[in-house]
Backbone as numpy.savetxt, mean C-alpha at the origin, in Angstrom:
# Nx Ny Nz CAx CAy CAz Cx Cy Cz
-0.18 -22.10 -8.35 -1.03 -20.91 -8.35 -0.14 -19.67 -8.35
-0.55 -19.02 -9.41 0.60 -17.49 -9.26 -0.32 -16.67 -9.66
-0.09 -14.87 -8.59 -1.20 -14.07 -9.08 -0.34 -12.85 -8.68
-0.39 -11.90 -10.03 0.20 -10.59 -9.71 -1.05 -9.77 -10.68
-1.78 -9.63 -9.50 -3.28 -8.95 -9.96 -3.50 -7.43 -10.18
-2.39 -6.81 -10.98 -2.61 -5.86 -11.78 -1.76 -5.46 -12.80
-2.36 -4.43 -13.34 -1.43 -4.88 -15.41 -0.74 -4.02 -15.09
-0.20 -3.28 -13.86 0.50 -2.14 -13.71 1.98 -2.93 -13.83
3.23 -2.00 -14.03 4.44 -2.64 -13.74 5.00 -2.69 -12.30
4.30 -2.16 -11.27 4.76 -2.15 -9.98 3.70 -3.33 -9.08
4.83 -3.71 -8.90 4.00 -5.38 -7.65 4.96 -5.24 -6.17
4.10 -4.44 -5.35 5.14 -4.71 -3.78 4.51 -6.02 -3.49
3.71 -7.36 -3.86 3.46 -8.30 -3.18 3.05 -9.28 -4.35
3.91 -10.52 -4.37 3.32 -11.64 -5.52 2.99 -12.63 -4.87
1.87 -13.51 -5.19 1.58 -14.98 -4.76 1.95 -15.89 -6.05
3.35 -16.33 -5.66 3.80 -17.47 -6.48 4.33 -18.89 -5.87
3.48 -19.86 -6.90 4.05 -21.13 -6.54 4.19 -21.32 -4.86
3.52 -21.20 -4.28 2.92 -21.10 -2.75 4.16 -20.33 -1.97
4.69 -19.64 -2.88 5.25 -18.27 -1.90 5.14 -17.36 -2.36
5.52 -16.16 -0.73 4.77 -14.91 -1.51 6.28 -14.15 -1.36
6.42 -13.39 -2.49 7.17 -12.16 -2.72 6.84 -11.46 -2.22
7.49 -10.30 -2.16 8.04 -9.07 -1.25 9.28 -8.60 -2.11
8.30 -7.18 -2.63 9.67 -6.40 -2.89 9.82 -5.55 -1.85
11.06 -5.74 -1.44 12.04 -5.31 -0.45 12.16 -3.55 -0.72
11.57 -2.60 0.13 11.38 -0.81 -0.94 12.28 -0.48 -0.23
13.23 -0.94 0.71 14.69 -0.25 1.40 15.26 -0.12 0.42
15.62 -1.04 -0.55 16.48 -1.05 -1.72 16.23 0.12 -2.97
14.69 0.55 -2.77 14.16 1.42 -4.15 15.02 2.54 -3.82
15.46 3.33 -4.84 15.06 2.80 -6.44 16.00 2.04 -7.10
17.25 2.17 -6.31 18.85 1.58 -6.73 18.53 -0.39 -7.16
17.56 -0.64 -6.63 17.65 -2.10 -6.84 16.75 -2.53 -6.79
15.95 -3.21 -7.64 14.37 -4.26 -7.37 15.12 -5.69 -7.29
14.85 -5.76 -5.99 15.13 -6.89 -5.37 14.11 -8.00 -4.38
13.32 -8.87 -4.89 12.38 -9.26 -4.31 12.71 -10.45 -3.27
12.32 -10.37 -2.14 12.81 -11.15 -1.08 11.50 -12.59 -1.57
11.77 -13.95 -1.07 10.24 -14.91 -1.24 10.03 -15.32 -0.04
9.33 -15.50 0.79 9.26 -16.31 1.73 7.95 -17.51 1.95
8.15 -18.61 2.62 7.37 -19.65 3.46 6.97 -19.55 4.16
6.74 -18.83 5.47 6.39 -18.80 6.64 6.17 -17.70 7.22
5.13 -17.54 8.09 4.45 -16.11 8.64 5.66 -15.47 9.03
6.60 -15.59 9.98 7.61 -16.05 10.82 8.39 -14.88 9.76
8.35 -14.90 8.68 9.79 -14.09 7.67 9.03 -13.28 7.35
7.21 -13.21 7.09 6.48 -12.07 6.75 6.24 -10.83 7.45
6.17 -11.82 8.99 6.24 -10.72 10.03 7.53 -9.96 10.24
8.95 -10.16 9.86 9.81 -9.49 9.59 9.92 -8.56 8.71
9.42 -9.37 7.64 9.39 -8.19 6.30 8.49 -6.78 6.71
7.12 -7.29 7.82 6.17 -5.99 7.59 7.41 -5.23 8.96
8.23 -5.64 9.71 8.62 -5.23 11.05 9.63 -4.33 10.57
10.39 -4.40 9.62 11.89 -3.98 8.93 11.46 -3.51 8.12
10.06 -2.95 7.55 10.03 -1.47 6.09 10.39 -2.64 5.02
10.26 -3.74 4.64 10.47 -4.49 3.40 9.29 -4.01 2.77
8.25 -4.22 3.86 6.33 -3.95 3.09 6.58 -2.90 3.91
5.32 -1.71 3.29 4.92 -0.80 3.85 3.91 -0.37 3.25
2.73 0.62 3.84 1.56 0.89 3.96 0.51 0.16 4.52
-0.31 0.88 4.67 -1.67 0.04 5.94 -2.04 -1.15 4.52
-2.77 -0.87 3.58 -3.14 -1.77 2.69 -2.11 -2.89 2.37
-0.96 -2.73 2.15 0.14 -3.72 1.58 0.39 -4.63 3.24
0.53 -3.83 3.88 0.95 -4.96 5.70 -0.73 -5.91 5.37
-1.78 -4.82 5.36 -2.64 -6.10 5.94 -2.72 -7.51 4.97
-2.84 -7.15 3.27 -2.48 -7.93 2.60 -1.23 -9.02 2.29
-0.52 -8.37 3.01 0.95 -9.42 3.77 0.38 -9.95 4.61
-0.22 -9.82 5.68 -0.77 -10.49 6.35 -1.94 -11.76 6.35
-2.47 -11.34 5.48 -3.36 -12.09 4.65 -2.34 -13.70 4.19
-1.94 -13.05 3.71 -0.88 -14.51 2.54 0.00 -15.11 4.05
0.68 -14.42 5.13 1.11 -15.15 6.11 0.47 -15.88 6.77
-1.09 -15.48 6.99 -1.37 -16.63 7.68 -2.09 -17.68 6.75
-2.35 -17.54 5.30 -2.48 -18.73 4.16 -1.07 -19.46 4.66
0.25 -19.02 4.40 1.46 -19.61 4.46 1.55 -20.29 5.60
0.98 -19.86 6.74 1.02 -20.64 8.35 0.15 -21.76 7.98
-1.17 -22.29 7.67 -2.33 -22.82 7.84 -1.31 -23.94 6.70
-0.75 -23.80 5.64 -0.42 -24.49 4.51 1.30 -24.96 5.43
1.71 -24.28 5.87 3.01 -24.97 6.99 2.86 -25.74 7.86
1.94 -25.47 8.18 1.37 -26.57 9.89 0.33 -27.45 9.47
-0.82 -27.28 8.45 -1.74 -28.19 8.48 -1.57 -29.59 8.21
-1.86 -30.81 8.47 -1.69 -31.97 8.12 -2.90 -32.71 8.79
-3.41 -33.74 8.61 -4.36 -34.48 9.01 -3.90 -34.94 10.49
-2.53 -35.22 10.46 -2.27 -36.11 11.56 -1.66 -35.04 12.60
-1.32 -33.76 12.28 -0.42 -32.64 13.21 -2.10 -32.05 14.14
-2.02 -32.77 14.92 -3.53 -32.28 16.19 -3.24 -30.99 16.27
-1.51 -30.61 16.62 -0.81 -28.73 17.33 -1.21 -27.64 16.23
-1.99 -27.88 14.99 -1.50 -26.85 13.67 -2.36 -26.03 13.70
-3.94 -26.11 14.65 -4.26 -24.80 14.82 -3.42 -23.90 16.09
-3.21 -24.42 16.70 -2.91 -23.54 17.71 -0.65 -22.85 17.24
-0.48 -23.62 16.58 1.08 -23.33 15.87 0.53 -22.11 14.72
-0.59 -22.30 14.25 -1.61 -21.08 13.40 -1.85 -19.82 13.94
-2.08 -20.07 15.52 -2.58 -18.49 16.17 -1.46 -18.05 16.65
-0.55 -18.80 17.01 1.00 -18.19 17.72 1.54 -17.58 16.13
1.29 -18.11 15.25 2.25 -17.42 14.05 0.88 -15.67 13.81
-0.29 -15.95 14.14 -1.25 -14.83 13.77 -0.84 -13.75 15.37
-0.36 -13.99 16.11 0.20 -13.48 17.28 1.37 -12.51 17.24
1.75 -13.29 16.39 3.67 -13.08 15.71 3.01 -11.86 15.05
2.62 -12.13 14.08 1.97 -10.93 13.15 1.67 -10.03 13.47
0.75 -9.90 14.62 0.04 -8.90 15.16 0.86 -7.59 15.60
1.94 -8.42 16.29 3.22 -7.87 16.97 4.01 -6.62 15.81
4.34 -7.43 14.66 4.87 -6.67 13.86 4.51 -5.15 13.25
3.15 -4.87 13.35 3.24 -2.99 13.19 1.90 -3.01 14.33
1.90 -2.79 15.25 0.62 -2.72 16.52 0.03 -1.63 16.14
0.37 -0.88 15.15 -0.06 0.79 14.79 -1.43 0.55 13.18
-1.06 -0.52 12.72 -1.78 -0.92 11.31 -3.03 -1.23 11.51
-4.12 -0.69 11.24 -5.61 -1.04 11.23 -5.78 -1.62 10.52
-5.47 -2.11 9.42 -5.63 -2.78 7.84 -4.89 -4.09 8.79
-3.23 -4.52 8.98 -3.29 -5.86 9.50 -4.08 -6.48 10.70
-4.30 -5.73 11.18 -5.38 -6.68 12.46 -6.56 -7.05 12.01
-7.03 -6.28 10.74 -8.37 -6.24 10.27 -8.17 -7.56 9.17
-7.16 -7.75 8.71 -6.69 -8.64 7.75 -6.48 -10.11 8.67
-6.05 -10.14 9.59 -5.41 -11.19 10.37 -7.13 -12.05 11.23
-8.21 -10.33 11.10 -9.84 -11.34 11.91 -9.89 -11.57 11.05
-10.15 -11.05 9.60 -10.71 -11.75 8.52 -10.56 -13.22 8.09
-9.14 -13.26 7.96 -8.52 -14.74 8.01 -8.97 -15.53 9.21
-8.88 -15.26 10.04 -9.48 -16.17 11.51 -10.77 -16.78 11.38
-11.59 -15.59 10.70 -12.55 -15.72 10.82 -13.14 -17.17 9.84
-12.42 -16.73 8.53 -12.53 -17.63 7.68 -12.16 -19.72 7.80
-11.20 -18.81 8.84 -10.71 -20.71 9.35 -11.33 -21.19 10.09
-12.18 -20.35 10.64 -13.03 -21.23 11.71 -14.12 -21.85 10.78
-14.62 -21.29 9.62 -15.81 -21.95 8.99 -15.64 -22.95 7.88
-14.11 -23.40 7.63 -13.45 -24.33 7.04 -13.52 -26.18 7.79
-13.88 -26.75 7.34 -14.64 -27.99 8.21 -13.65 -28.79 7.33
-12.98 -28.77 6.50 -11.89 -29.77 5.93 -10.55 -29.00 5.30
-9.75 -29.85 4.66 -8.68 -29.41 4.22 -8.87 -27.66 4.04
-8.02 -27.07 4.76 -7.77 -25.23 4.93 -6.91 -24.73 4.32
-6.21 -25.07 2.99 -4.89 -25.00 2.88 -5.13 -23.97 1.13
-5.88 -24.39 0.69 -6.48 -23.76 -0.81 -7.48 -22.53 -0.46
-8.71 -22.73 0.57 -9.27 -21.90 0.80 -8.48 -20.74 1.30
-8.04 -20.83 2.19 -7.08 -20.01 3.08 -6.47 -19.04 1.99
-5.31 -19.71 1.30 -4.89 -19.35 0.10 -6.00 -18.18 -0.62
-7.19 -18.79 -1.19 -7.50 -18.47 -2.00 -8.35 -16.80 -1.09
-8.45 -17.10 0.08 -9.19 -15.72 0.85 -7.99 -14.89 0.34
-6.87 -14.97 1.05 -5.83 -13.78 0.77 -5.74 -13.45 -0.37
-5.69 -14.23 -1.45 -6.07 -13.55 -3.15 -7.23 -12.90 -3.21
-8.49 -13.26 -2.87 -9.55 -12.37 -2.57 -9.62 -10.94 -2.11
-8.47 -10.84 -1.08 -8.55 -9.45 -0.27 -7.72 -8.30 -1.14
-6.38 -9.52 -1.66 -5.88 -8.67 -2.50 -6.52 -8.40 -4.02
-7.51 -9.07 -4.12 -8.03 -8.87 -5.85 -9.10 -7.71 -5.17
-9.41 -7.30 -4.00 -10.44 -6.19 -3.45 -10.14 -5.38 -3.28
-8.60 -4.98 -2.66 -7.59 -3.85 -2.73 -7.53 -2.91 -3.64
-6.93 -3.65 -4.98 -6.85 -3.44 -6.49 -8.34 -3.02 -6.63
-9.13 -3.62 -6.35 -10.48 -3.27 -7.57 -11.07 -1.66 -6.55
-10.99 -1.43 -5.30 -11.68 -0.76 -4.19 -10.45 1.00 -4.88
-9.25 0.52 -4.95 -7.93 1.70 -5.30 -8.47 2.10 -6.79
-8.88 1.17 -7.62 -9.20 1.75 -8.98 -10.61 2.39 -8.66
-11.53 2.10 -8.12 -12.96 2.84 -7.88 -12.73 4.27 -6.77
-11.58 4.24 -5.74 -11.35 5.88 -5.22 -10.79 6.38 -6.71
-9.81 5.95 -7.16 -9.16 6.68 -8.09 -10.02 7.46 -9.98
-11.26 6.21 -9.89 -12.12 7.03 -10.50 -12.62 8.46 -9.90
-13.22 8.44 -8.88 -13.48 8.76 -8.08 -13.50 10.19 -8.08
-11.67 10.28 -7.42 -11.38 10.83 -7.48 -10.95 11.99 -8.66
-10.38 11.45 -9.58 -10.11 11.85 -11.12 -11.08 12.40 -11.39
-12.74 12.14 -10.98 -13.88 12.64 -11.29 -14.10 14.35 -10.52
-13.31 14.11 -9.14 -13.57 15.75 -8.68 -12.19 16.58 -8.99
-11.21 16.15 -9.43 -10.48 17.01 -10.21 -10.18 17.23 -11.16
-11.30 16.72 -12.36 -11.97 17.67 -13.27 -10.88 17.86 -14.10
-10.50 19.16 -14.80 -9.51 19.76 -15.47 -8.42 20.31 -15.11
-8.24 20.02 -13.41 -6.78 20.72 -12.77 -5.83 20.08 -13.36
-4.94 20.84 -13.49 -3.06 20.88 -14.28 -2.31 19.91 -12.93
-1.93 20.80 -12.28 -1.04 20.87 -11.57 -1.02 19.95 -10.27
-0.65 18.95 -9.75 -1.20 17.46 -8.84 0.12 17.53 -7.97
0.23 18.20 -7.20 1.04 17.49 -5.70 0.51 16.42 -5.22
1.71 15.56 -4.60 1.60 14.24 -3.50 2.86 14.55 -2.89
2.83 13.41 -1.40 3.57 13.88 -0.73 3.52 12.14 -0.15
4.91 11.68 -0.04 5.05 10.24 0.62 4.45 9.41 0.02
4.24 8.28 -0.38 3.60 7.40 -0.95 2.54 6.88 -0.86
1.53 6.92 -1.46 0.21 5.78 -1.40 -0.08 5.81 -2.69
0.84 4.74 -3.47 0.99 3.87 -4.84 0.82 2.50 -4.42
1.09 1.96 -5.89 0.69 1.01 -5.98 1.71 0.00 -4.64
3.09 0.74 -4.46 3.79 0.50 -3.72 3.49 -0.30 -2.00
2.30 0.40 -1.73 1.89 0.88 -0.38 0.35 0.05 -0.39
-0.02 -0.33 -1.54 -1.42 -1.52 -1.80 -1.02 -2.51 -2.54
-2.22 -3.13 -2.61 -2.42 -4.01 -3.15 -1.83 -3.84 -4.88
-2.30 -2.61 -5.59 -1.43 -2.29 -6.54 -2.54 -1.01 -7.06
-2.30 -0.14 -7.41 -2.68 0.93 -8.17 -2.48 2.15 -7.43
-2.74 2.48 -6.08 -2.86 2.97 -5.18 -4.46 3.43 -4.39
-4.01 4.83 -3.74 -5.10 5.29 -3.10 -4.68 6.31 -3.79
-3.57 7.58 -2.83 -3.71 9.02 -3.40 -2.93 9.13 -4.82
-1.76 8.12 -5.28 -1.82 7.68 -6.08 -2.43 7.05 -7.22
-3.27 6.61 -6.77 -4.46 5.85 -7.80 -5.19 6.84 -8.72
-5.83 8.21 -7.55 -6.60 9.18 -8.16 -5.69 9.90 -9.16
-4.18 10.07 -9.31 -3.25 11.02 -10.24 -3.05 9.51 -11.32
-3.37 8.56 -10.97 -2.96 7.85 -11.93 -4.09 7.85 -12.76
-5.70 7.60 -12.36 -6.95 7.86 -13.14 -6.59 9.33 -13.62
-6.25 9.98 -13.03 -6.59 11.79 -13.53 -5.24 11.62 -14.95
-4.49 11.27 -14.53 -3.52 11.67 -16.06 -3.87 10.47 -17.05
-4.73 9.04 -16.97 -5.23 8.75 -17.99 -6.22 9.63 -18.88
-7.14 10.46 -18.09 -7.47 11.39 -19.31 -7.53 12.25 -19.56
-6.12 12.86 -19.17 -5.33 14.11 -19.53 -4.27 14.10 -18.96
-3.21 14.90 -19.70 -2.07 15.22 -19.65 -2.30 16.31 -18.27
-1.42 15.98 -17.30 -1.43 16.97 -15.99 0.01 17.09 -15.59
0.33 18.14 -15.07 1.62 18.14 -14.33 2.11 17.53 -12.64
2.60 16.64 -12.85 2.72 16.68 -11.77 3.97 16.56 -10.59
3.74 16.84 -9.41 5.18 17.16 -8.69 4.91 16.14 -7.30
5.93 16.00 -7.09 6.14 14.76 -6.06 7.18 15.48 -4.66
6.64 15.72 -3.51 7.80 15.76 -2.75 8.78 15.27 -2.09
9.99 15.42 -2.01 10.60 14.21 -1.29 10.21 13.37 -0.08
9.62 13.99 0.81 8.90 13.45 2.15 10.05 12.92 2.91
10.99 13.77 3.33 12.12 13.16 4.80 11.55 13.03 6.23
11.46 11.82 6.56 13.27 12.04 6.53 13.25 10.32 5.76
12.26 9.15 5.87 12.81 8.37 4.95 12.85 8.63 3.47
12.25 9.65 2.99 12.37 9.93 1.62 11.62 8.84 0.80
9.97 8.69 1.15 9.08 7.71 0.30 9.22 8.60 -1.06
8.83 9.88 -0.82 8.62 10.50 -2.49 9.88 10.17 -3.43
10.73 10.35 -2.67 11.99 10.34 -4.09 12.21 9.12 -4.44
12.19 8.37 -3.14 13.20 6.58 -3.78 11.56 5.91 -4.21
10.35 6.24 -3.43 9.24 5.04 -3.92 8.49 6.05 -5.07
8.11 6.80 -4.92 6.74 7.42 -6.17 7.11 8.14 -7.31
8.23 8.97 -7.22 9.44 9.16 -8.41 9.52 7.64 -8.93
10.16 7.01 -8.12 10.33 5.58 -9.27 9.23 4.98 -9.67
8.00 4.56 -8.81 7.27 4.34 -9.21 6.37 4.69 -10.45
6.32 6.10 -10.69 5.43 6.79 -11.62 6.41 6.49 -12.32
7.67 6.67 -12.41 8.48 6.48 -14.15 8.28 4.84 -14.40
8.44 4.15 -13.35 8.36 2.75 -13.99 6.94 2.62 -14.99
5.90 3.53 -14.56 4.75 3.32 -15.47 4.48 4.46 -16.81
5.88 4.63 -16.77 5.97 6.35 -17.82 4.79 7.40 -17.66
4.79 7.62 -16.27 4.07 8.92 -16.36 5.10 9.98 -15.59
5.17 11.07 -16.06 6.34 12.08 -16.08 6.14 12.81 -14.74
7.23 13.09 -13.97 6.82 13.97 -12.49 7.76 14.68 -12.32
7.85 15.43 -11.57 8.97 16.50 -11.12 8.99 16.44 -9.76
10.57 15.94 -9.12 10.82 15.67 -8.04 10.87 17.22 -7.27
10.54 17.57 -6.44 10.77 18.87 -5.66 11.18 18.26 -3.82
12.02 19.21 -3.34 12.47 19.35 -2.35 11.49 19.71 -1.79
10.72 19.23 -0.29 9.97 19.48 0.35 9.40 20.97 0.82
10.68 21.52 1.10 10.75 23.35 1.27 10.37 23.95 0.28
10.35 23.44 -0.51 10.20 24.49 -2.10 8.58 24.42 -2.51
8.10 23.53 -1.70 6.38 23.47 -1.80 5.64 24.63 -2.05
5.76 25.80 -0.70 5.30 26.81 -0.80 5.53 28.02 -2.19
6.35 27.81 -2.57 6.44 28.68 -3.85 6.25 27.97 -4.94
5.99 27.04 -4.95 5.82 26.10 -5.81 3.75 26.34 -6.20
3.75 26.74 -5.16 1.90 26.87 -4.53 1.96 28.32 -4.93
2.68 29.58 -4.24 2.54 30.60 -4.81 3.19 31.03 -6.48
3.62 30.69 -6.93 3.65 30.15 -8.42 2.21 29.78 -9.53
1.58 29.42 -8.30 0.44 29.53 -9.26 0.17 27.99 -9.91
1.26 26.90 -9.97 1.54 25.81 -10.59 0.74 24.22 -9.91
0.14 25.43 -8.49 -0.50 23.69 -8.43 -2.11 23.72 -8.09
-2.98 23.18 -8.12 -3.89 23.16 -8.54 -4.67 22.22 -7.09
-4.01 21.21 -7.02 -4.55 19.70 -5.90 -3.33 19.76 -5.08
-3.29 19.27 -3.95 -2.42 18.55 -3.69 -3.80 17.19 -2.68
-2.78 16.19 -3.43 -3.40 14.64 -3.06 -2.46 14.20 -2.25
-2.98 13.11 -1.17 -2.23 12.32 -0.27 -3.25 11.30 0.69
-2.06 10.58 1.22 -2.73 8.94 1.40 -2.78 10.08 2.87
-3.60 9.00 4.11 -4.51 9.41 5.34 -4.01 8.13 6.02
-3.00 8.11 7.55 -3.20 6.59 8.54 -4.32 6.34 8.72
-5.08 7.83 9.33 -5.88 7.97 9.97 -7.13 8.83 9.61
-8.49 8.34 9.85 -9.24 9.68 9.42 -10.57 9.83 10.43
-10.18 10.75 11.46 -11.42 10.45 12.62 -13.16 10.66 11.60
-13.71 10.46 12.97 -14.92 10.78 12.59 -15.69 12.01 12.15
-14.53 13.19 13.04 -15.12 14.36 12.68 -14.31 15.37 10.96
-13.48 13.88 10.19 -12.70 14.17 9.24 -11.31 14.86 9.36
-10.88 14.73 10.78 -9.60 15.10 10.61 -8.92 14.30 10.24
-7.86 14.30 9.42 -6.58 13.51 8.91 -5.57 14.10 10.02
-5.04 12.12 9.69 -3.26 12.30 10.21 -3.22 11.32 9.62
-1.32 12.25 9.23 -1.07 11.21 7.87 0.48 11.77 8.30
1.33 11.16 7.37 3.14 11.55 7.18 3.30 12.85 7.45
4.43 12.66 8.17 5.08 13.43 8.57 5.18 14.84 7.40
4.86 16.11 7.36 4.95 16.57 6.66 3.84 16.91 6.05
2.88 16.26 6.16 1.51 16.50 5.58 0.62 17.63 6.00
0.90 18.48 7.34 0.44 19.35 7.95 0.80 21.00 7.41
1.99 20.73 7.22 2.65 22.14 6.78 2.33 22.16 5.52
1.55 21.08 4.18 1.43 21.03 2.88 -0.08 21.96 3.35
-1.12 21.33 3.96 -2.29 21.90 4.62 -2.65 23.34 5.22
-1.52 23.55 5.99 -1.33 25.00 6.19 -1.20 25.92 5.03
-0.32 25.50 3.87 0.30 26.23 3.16 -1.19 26.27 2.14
-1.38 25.05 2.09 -2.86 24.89 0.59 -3.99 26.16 1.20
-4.20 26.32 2.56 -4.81 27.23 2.51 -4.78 28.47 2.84
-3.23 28.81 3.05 -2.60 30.22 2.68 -3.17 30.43 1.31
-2.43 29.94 0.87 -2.57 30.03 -1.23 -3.65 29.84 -1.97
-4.53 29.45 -0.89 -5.98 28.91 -1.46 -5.97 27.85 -2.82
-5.28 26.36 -1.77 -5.25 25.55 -3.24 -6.31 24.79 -2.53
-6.75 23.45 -3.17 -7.39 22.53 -2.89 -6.78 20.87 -2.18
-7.37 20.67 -1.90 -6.52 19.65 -0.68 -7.52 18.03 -0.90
């Protein structure tokens, strides 16, 4: 079974031949280097060490780790393989305690094994392809969406990543600049986002790997970049989004907010 469920050229997560890939984004952009692993046990490392990153991509790692646990431990005759199942979904949990998407990913799966009455090893499997074929399809419907309320704007700031990098594959605030420049030509600018620098090493590379053209800018240079007249949106992914619609998001995302409505841009 192998599934890299979108026609995009960027895959942070493959299900092949009953392991799952992991491209490793410490390495971006200098190196695509995909780590494979067997066992929850190396997934929960990967989400613990920045190999995976974003809420969507951890929980969907999570997803395939505990397929990979249930398919490691299950056997007719191993009595220990549910409970060697919840210590590896334990393990997991551990690895980002901050991710709403993996805990939400890790009941889902639970949930699913409890209503499995024989062999768990395909189903299991086949849920985590499910979540990730929902990712993809849920990122292309914001990104209509979105593309739909920014209309004829030019000019598209982002800030840190939420590409295909950071999901399942297309993105979120990514997704919407990727629908918006399918039908039209837009400008757009990317900031570096320090101090790990997602904009330069992940969404700079990312957008060229899919030839759509961006202009890297230094984080400081935002504001004149805004009084310039040159930007129109600025888009970005959300950890968090209370009830009464406040966002918190990357580092850096506050002073873009302040500034959008100095300049009176749109946000």
């Amino acid at each position: 079974m192998s599934s890299s469920p979108n026609k995009l050229n960027v895959h942070a997560l493959i299900w092949q031949d009953q392991q799952l890939a992991v491209l490793d984004q410490r390495q971006l952009p200098e190196q695509v280097h995909y780590d494979f692993f067997t066992t929850a046990a190396e997934v929960a490392e990967a989400i613990k060490t920045m190999r995976v990153r974003g809420a969507p991509a951890i929980g969907i790692a999570a997803a395939y780790a505990v397929a990979l646990s249930v398919q490691q431990h299950y056997s007719p005759q191993n009595t220990e393989w549910q409970k060697q199942v919840n210590a590896d979904i334990t393990l997991l949990a551990a690895s980002r305690p901050t991710a709403v998407n993996l805990f939400w990913a890790l009941s889902v799966m639970q949930e699913t094994l409890l209503l499995i009455e024989h062999s768990p090893v395909d189903e299991m499997i086949n849920k985590a392809l499910e979540i990730h074929q929902q990712d993809i399809a849920a990122n292309k419907k914001m990104g209509e969406l979105g593309a739909d309320i920014l209309a004829d704007a030019q000019g598209l700031l982002t800030h840190c990543n939420a590409g295909a990098l950071a999901t399942g594959g297309y993105g979120t605030a990514l997704g919407v600049i990727r629908s918006a420049q399918q039908r039209q030509v837009r400008e757009i600018f990317a900031g570096e986002t320090r101090p790990w620098l997602q904009g330069a090493r992940l969404t700079v590379w990312e957008l060229a790997e899919d030839n759509i053209p961006v202009t890297l800018i230094a984080d400081s240079a935002a504001a004149m970049l805004m009084k310039s007249g040159k930007i129109d949106w600025i888009i970005v992914g959300a950890d968090r989004i209370a009830a009464n619609g406040d966002v918190a998001n990357k580092i850096g995302t506050y002073s873009l907010a302040v500034l959008a409505r100095h300049h009176g841009q749109s946000t």
